[in-house]
C-alpha positions in Angstrom: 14.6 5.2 -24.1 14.4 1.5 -23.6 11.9 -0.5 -21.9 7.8 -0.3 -22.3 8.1 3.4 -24.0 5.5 4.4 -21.1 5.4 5.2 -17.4 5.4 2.8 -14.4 2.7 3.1 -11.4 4.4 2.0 -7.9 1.6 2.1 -5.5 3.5 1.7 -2.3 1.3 0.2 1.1 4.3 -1.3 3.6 7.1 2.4 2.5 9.7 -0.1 0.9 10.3 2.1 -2.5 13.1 3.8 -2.0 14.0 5.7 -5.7 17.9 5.7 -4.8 17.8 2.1 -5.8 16.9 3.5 -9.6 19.9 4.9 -10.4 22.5 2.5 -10.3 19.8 0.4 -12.0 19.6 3.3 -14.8 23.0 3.4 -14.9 24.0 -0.6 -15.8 21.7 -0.1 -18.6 23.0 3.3 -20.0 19.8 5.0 -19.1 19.6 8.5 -17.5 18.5 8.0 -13.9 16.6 11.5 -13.6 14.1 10.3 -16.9 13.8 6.9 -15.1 13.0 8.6 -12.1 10.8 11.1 -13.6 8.7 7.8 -15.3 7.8 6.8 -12.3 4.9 7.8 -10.6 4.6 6.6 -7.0 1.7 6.9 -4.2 1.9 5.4 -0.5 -1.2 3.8 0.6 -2.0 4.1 4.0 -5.8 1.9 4.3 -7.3 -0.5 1.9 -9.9 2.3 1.6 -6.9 4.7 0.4 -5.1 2.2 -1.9 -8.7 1.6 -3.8 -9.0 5.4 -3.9 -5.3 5.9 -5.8 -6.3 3.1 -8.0 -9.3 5.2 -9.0 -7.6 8.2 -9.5 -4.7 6.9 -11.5 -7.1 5.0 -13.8 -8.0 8.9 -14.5 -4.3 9.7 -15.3 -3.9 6.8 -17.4 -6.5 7.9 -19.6 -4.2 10.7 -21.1 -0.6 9.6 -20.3 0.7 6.0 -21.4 1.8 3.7 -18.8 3.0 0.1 -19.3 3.7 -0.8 -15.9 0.9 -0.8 -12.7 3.3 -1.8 -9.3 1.1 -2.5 -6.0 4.0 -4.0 -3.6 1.9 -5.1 -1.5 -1.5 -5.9 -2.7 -2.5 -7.6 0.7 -0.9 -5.9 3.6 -3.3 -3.4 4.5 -6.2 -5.6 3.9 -4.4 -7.7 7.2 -3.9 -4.7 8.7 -7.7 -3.4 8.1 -9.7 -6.6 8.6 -8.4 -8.7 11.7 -9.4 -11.6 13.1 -11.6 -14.6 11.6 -14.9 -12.8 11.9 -13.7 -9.5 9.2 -12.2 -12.6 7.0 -15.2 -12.7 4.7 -15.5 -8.7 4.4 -11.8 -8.5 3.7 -11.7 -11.2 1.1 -14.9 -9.2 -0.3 -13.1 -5.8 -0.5 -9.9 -7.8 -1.4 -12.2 -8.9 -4.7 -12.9 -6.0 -5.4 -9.7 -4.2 -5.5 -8.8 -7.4 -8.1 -11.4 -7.0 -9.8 -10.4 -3.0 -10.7 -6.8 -3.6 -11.2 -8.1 -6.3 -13.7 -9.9 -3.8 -16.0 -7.1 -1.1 -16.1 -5.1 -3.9 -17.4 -7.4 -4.8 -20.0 -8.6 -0.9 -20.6 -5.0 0.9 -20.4 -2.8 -2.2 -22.0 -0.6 -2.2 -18.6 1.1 -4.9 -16.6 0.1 -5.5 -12.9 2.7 -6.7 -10.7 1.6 -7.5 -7.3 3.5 -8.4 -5.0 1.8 -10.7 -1.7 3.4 -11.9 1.7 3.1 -15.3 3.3 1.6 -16.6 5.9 2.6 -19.8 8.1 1.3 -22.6 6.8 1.2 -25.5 9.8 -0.5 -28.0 7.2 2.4 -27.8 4.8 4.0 -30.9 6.0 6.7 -32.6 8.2 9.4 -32.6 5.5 9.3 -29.2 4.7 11.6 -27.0 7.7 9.4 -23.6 7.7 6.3 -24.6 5.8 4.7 -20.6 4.0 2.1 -20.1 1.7 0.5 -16.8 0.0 -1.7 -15.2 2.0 -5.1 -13.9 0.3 -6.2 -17.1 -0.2 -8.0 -18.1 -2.9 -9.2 -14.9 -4.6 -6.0 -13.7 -4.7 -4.5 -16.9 -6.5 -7.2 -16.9 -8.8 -6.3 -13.0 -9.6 -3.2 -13.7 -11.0 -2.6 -15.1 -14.1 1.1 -15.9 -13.4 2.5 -16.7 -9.9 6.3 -16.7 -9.0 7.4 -17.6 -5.4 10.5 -15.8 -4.2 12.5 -17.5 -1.6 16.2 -17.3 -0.2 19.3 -19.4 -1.6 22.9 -19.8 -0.5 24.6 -16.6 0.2 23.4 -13.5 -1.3 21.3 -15.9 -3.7 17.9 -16.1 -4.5 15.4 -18.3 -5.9 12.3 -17.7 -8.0 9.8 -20.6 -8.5 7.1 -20.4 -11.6 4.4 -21.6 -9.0 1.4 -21.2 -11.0 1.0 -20.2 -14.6 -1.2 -20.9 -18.1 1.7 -21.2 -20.5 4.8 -22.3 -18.8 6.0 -25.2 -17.2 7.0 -25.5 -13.3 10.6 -24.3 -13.2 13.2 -22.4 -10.5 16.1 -19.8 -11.5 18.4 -18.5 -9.3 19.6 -15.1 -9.3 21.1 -12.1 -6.8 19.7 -9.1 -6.2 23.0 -6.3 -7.2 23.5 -2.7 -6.6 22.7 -2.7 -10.5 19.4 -4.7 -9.8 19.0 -8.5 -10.5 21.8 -10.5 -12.2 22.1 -14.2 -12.9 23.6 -16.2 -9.5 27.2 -16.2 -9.4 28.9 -19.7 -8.2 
């Protein structure tokens, strides 16, 4: 089998995984859909307090399976949805920390990617020339979490754009691509 020779970790907190979307992905790359499927290992997260929990236990499981791939899609939104207003902010950003901080030592302890994905928040200090000014919400201890950070946005048509925003070793640069019934593909003209 191709790919990290290990299992991937989807920790799911908004219930956007949807596993039909593996197999025509499988598929385009030869790959049996029912042992991609069955590499996976999803949990939905339903509190901050809950999506701290699974990372716990699946630190356990990681211990005597081999994964290559940690998911948490998204690693804010039930931090907003826990912690509102301006008087929870400095709790929230506390917890938030923390949750960093332990997806930061499985990576280092079980030798696994973390991809987190964020959402955006309005930003009314981005400036008059941009049309619909965003930035990532988590602020800065969530920026500073991430080693590398890609910004996502929409292109013409079914296109899309990904931006290196932030990162140690490469330099600022966009790509566009479209998202496929087989997955991602490079942009067609």
């Amino acid at each position: 089998m191709r790919g990290g020779n290990g299992k991937v970790a989807y920790i799911d907190t908004e219930g956007t995984f949807r596993p039909d979307r593996i197999i025509p992905i499988a598929e385009r790359f030869g790959m049996d859909p029912a042992a991609v499927l069955d590499n996976i290992v999803y949990a939905r997260a339903y509190t901050y307090e809950h999506q701290y929990n699974l990372l716990l236990g699946l630190a356990a499981k990681m211990s005597g399976e081999q994964f290559r791939l940690l998911i948490v899609d998204s690693v804010i939104a039930l931090f907003r949805v826990d912690f509102t207003g301006r008087g929870e902010l400095a709790e929230r950003q506390q917890k938030l920390a923390q949750m960093l901080s332990r997806l930061t030592k499985i990576a280092e302890e079980f030798n696994v990617a973390v991809y987190m994905t964020n959402q955006v928040i309005a930003d009314p200090g981005g400036g008059v020339f941009i049309s619909d000014p965003k930035k990532p919400a988590g602020g800065h201890v969530l920026a500073h979490a991430a080693t590398i950070r890609l910004m996502f946005r929409k292109g013409k048509g079914e296109q899309r754009v990904c931006k290196v925003f932030d990162a140690p070793n490469l330099p600022e640069a966009e790509h566009v691509f479209q998202i496929t019934p087989g997955g991602i593909a490079d942009a067609k003209d």
